[in-house]
C-alpha positions in Angstrom: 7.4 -66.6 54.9 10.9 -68.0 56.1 12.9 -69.1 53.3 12.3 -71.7 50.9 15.0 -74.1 52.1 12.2 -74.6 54.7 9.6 -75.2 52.5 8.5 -78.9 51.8 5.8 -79.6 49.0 6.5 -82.1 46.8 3.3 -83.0 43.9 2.8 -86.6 43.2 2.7 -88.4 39.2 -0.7 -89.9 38.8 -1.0 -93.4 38.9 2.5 -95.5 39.5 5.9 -93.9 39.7 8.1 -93.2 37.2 11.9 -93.6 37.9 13.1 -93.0 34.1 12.2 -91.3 31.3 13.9 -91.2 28.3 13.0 -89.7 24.9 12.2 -92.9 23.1 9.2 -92.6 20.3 9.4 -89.0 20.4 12.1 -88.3 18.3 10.5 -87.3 15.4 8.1 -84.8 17.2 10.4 -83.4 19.4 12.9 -82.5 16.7 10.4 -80.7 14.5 10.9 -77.0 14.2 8.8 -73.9 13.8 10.2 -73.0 10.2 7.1 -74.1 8.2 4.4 -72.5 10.7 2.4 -69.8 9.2 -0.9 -67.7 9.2 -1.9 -66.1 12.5 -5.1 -65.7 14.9 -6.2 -64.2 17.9 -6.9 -65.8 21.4 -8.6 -63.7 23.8 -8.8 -63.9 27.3 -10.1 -62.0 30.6 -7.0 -63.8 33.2 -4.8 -61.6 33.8 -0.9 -61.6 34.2 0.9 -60.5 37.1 4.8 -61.7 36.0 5.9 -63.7 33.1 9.3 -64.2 34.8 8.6 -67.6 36.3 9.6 -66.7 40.3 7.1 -64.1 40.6 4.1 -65.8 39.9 1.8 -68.5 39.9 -1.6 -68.1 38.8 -3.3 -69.5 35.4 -2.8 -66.3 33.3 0.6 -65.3 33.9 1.5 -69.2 33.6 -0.2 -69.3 30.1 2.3 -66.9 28.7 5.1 -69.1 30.6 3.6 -71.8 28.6 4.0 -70.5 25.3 7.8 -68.9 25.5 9.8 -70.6 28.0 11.3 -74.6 27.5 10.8 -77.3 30.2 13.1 -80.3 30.9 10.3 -82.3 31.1 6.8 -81.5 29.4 3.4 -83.1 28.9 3.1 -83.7 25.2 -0.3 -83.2 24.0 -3.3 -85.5 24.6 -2.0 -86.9 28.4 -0.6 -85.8 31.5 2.0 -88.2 31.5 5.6 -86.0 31.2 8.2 -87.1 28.8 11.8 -85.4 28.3 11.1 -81.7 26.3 14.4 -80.2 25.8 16.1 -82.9 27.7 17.7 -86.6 26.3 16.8 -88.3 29.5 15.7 -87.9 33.2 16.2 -90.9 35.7 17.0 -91.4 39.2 20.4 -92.4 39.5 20.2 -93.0 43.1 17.2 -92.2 46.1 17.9 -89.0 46.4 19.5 -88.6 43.4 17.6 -87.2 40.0 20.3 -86.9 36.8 18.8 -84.7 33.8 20.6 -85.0 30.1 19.8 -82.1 28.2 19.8 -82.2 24.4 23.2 -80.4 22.7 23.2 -77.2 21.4 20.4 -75.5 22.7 19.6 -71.9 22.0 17.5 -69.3 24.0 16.1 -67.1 20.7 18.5 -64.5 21.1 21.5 -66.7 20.7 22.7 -67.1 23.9 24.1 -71.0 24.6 21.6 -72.9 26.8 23.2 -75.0 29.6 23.1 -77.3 32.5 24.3 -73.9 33.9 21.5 -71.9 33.0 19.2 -74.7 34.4 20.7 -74.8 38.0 20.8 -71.1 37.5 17.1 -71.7 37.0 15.8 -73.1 40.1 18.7 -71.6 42.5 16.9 -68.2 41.5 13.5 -69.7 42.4 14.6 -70.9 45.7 16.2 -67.9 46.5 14.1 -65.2 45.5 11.1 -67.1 47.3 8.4 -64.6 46.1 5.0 -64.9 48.2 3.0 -65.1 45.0 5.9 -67.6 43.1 5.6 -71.3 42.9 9.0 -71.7 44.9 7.1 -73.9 47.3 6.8 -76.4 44.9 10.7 -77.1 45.3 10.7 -77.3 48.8 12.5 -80.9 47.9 15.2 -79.8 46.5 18.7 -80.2 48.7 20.9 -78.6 45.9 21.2 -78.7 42.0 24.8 -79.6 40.2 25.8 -79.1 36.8 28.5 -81.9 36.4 29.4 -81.1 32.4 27.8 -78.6 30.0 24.6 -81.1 29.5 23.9 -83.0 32.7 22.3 -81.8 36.0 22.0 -83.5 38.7 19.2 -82.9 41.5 20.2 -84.0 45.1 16.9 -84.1 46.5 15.9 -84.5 50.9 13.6 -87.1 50.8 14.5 -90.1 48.5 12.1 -91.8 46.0 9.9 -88.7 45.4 7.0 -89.7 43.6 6.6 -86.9 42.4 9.7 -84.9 41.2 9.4 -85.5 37.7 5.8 -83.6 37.4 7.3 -81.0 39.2 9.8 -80.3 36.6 7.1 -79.6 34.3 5.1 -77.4 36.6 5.2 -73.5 37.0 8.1 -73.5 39.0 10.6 -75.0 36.7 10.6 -73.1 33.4 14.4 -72.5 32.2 15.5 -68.6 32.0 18.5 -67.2 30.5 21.1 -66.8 33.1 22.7 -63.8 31.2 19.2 -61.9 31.5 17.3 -62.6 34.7 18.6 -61.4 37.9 19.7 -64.3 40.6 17.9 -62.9 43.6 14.7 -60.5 42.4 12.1 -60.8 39.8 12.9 -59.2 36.6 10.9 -57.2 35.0 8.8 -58.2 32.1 10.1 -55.5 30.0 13.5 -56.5 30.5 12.8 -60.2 29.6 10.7 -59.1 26.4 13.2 -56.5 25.3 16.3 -59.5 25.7 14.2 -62.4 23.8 15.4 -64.3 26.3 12.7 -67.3 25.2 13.5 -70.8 24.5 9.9 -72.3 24.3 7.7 -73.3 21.2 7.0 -69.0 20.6 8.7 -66.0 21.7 7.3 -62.5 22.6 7.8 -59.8 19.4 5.6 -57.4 21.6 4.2 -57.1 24.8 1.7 -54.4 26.2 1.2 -55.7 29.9 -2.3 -56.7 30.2 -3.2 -55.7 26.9 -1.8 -57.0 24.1 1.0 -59.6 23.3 1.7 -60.6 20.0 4.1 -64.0 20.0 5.6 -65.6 16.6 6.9 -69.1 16.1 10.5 -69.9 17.3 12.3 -71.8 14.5 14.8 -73.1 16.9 12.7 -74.5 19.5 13.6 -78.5 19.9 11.2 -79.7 22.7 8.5 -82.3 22.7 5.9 -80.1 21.6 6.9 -79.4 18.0 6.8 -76.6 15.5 4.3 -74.6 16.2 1.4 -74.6 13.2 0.7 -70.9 13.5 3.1 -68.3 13.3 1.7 -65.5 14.6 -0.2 -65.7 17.7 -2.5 -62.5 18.9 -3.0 -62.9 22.8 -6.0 -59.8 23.4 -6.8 -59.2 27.2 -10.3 -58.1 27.9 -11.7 -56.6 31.2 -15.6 -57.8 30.5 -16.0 -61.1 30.0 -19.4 -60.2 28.0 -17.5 -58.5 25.9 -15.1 -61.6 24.9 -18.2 -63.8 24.2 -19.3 -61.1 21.8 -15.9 -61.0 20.0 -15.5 -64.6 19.8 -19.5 -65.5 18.2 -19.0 -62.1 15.9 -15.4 -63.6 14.7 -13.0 -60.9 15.6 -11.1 -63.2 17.5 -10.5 -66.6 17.0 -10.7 -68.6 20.4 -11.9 -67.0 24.0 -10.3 -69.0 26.9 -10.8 -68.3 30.4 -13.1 -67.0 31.4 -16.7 -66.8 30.2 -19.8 -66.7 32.4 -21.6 -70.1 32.6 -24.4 -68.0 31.1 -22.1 -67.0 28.2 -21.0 -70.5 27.6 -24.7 -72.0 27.2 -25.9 -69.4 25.1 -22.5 -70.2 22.7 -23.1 -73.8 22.9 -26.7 -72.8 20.9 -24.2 -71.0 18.4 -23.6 -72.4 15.1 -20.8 -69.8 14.3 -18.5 -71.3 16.7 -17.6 -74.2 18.4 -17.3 -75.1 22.3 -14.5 -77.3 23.7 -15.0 -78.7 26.6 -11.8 -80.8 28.5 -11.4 -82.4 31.9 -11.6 -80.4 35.0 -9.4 -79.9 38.0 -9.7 -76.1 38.8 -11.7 -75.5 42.2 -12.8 -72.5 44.0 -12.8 -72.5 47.5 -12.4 -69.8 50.4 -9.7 -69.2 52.9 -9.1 -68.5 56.0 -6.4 -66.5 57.9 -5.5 -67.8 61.1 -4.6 -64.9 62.1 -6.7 -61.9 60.9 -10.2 -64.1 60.9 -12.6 -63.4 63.5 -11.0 -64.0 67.3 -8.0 -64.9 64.9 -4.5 -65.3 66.6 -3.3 -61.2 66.2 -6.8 -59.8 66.5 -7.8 -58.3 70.2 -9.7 -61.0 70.9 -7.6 -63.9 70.0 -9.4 -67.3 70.7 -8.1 -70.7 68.6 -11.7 -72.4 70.1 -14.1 -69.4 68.8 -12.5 -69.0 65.5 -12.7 -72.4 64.6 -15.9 -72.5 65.5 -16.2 -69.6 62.7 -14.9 -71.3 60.3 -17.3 -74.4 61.1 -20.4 -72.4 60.9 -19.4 -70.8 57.5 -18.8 -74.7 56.6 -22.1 -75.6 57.9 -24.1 -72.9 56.0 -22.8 -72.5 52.6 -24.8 -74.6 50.0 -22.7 -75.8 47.0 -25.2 -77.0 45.3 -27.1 -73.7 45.0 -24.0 -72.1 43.4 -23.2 -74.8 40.9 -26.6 -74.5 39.9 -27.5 -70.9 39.8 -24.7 -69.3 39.3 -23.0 -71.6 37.1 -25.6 -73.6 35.4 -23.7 -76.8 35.7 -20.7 -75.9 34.2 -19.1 -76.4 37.8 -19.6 -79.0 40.7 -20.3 -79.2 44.1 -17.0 -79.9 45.9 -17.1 -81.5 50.0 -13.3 -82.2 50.1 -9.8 -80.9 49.4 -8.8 -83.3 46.5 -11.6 -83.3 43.7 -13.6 -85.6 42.4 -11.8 -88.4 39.6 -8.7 -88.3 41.3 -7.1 -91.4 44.0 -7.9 -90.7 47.0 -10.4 -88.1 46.9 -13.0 -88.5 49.5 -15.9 -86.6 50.1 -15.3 -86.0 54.0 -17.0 -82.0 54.2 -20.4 -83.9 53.5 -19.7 -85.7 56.6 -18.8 -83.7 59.1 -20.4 -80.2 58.1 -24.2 -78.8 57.0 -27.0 -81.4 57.0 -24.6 -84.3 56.4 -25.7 -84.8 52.4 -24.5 -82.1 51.0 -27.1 -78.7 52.2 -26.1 -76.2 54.3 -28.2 -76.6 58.1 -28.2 -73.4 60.0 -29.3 -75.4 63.5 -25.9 -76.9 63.5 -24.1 -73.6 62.7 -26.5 -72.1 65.3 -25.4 -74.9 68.0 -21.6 -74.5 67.0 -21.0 -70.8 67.9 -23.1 -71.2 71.0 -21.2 -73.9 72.2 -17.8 -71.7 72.0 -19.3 -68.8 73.0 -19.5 -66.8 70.1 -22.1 -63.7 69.9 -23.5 -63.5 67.0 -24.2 -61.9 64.7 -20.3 -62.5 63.5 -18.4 -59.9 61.9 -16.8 -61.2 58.6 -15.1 -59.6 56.1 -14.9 -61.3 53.1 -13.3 -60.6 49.9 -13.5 -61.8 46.5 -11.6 -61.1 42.5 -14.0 -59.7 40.3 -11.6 -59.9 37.2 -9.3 -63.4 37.4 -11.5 -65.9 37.9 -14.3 -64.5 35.9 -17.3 -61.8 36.1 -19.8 -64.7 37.9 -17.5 -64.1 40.7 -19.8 -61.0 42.1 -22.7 -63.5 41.8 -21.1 -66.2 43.4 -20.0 -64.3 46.3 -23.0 -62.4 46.6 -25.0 -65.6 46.8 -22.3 -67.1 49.5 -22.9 -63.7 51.7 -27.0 -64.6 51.2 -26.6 -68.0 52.6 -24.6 -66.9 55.4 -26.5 -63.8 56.6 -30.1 -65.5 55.7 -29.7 -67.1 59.7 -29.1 -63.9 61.5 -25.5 -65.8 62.1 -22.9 -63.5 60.5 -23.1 -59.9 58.6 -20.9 -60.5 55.9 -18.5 -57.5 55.1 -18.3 -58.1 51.2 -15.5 -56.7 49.1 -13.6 -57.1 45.9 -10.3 -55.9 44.8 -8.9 -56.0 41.1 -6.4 -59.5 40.5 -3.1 -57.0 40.2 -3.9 -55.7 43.5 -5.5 -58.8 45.3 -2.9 -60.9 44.7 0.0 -58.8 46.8 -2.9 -57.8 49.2 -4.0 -61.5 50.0 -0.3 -62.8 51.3 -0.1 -59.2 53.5 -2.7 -60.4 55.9 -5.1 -57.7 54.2 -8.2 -60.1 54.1 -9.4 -61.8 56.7 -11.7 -64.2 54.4 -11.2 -64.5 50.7 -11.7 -66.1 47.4 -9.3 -68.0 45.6 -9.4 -70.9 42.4 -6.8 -73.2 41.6 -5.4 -74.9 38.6 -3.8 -77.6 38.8 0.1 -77.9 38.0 -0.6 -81.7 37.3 -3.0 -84.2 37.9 -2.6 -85.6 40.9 -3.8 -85.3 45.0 -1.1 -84.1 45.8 -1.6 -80.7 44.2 -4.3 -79.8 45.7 -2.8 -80.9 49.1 0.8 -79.7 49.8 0.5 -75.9 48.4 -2.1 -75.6 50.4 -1.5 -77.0 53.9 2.6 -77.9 54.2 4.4 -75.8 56.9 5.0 -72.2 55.1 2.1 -73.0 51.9 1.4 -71.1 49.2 -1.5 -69.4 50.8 0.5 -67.8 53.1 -2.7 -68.1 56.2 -0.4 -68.9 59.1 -2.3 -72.5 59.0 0.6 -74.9 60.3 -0.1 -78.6 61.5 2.9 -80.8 61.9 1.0 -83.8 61.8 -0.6 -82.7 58.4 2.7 -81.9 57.6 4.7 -84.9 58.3 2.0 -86.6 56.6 2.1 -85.1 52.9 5.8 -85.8 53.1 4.9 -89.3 53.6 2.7 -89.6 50.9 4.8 -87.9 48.2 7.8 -90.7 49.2 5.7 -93.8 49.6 5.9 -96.3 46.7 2.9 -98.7 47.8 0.0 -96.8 45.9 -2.8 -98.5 48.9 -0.4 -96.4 51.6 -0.4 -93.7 49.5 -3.9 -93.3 49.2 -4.8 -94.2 52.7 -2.1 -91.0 53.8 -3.6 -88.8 50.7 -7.3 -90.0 52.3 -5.8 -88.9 55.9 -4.4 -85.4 55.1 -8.1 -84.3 53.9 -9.6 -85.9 57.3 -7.0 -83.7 59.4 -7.2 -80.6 57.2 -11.3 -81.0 56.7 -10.8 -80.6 61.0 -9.2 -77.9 61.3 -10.7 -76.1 57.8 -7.6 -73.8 56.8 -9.8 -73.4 53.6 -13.3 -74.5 52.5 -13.8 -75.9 49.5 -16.9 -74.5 46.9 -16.7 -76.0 43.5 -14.7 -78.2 41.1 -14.9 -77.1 37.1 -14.2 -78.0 33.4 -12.0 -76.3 31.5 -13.7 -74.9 28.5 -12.6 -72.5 25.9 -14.8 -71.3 22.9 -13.4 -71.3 18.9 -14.2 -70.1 15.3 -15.7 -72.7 13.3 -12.7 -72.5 10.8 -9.8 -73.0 14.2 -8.8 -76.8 14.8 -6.3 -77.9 17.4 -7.6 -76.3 20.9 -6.0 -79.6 23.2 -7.9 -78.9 27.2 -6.0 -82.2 28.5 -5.2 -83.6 31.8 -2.0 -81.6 31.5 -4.5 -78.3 32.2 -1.7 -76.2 29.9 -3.2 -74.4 26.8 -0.8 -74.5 24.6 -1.0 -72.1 21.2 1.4 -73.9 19.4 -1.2 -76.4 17.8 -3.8 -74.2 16.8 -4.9 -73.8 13.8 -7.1 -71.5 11.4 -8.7 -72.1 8.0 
């Protein structure tokens, strides 16, 4: 990937734009502290971390820990995912291209080092240039150059005035504040190191940390964002490899509250369970697969590179997968059939795979597929290699993937190479041009189209496919600066036409999020925010 000064994905806030924010109303809630939390419980989970420093990762579980420890200067208080001020006074734009954040005085990383408007330009200057391939730096791709002007204020110069969507984005994975006297400037630092230096400034802090194990967090009494004091003290995060075995923990009560991720088969036997109870929240995580453009079949660096044949590969996978099937045996309804790039419920979502691939409603048709590689000359069967992560995004993965490998082979069309590789691994393997085909999910970073649109598909994405269309390009960078919300929609609506064309990925499924709870915990929030946050959980 070239360096993130290139980059250019900006998100988008739902609904109308907000210029200002300031920290009216939230006074009271925001200047709680941590000092009368008590008790403890245990959360248990199967997602898996691959760095808690915020540059060298973005994925669901390592972000869940970045949730917990690390302050914001804006944040999503519970309930919405409208973002307010967290350990900031104020954010506005103070010109176009101009954003000015006032931080609150006197703020404190846990081991007692000041935190500073330095600390926060230290913040995103790391993330920008440290660039990792499996970091959310590409988020930032709008940023020009960060200024602290006094101790308290920092000033975002930002390419492209009225951003629509810079606020979200200071809540998202990418902008978590570090301590500038413990994380290195230009690599990721290791989680040990970051542990061992409490350098945490969020509602919890990390007392002990066995990667991929065990971490056990306890309340920070000095933490002064939006959020609160945390009503538990003691917070028990328990990693398991088998999912079957978290759904047996949770209904037998030696943990507390299972999130992410349970079978669909798990969940609906627990929803029968009277021992527990099953929280169900709004949805935006998809699973889709993707291509790379240049290792796919007759993709550009293979020996027989041809632009025509392998989109015609990727058509014919398009045409033959059935959605519906999955959702329904695989996942028993818990997820939904998804035919476009931005899912259901939110503006501008069309439906435009139905369209133009499979039967035209919806079901796979194998004629079409058939007709497709003829006409570019494509033997068949086709090779494809095709790999999927049995561990991050759940054990119905194998069944999911085996069932995607049925459909395609059941026309004599492809012989489907399948393969899985363990998240640690798959995740460094995926952005090294190792996999040809693969699974991936996404959660969003907020609830909006654009989300779903510019990590994926902007010149240098996050998926790192070699997939590059300037017009596609020049497009999201329309949408995320255009203040009439019809335009907006009509250029969000446009992006998924273009992209649904050229099919860099093809969507599967859309989901709920859903975790599982003692009948004695209270307080598990799944909001259109899509953080889990352990701070207002609550036991007995």
């Amino acid at each position: 990937m070239t360096s993130a000064s290139t980059k250019r994905v900006l998100g988008a806030l739902a609904g109308t734009a907000v210029f200002a924010l300031t920290l009216a109303g939230c006074a009271a809630t925001g200047g709680d502290t941590g000092g009368d939390s008590s008790g403890s419980l245990i959360v248990g989970t199967t997602d898996k971390v691959t760095f808690i420093d915020p540059a060298g990762s973005y994925d669901n579980g390592s972000f869940a820990i970045m949730n917990q420890v690390y302050p914001f200067l804006l944040n999503s208080p519970q309930g919405t995912s409208d973002v307010e001020p967290d350990i900031a006074v104020s954010a506005e734009y103070t010109s176009d291209t101009d954003y000015t954040v006032v931080l609150k005085p006197g703020l404190k990383f846990a081991n007692g080092h000041d935190l500073t408007s330095s600390d926060v330009v230290f913040s995103f200057e790391r993330q920008l240039t440290i660039a990792d391939e499996n970091g959310p730096s590409v988020l930032l791709g709008n940023i020009d150059s960060v200024e602290a002007t006094d101790d308290t204020t920092v000033v975002f110069h930002l390419k492209n005035g009225n951003d629509q969507t810079f606020a979200q984005i200071l809540s998202s994975p990418a902008a978590p504040i570090v301590d500038e006297e413990v994380f290195s400037a230009d690599s990721v630092t290791p989680d040990a190191d970051i542990v061992a230096a409490n350098a945490f400034a969020g509602q919890y802090v990390i007392k002990s940390y066995d990667f991929n194990n065990l971490v056990e967090f306890e309340a920070n009494p000095d933490y002064q964002g939006v959020l609160g004091a945390a009503k538990t003290k003691n917070i028990t995060l328990k990693y398991y490899t088998d999912a079957s075995n978290l759904k047996l923990d949770v209904q037998e009560g030696n943990i507390d509250v299972a999130h992410r991720s349970l079978s669909a088969t798990d969940i609906a036997d627990l929803q029968g369970n009277d021992n527990v109870n099953v929280v169900v929240g709004p949805g935006g995580e998809i699973r889709y697969i993707v291509f790379n453009f240049n290792t796919q079949p007759f993709g550009a660096t293979t020996a027989e590179a041809d632009a025509a044949k392998a989109l015609a590969v990727r058509q014919a996978v398009a045409d033959l997968v059935d959605r519906q099937e999955i959702a329904d045996q695989v996942y028993k309804g818990t997820y939904l059939p998804l035919y476009s790039y931005v899912p259901d419920g939110l503006t501008g979502a069309t439906q435009v795979l139905k369209d133009l691939y499979g039967d035209g409603s919806g079901g796979p048709d194998a004629d079409k597929a058939a007709k497709t590689l003829a006409d570019a000359g494509v033997a068949t069967p086709v090779a494809l290699n095709l790999q999927y992560n049995p561990d991050h995004y759940g054990e119905s993965s194998g069944d999911e993937y085996a069932l995607v490998k049925s459909q395609l082979e059941a026309t004599g069309l492809f012989a489907v190479n399948l393969q899985s590789t363990e998240w640690v691994t798959y995740s460094k393997d995926r952005t090294a041009d190792l996999y040809p085909a693969y699974q991936l999910g996404w959660f969003p970073d907020y609830s909006d189209a654009d989300n779903y649109l510019t990590p994926f598909f902007s010149t240098n994405n996050f998926l790192g496919n070699h997939y590059d269309n300037t017009e596609v390009n020049d497009l999201i960078v329309a949408q995320a600066t255009e203040t009439d919300p019809a335009t907006r929609q009509s250029d969000i609506e446009e992006i998924q036409a273009k992209v649904a064309a050229d099919l860099s990925t093809v969507p599967l499924l859309q989901g709920s999020q859903i975790a599982v709870t003692g009948k004695d915990v209270t307080g598990a929030v799944l909001d259109g925010s899509f953080k889990f946050r352990y701070g207002s959980l609550v036991k007995g």
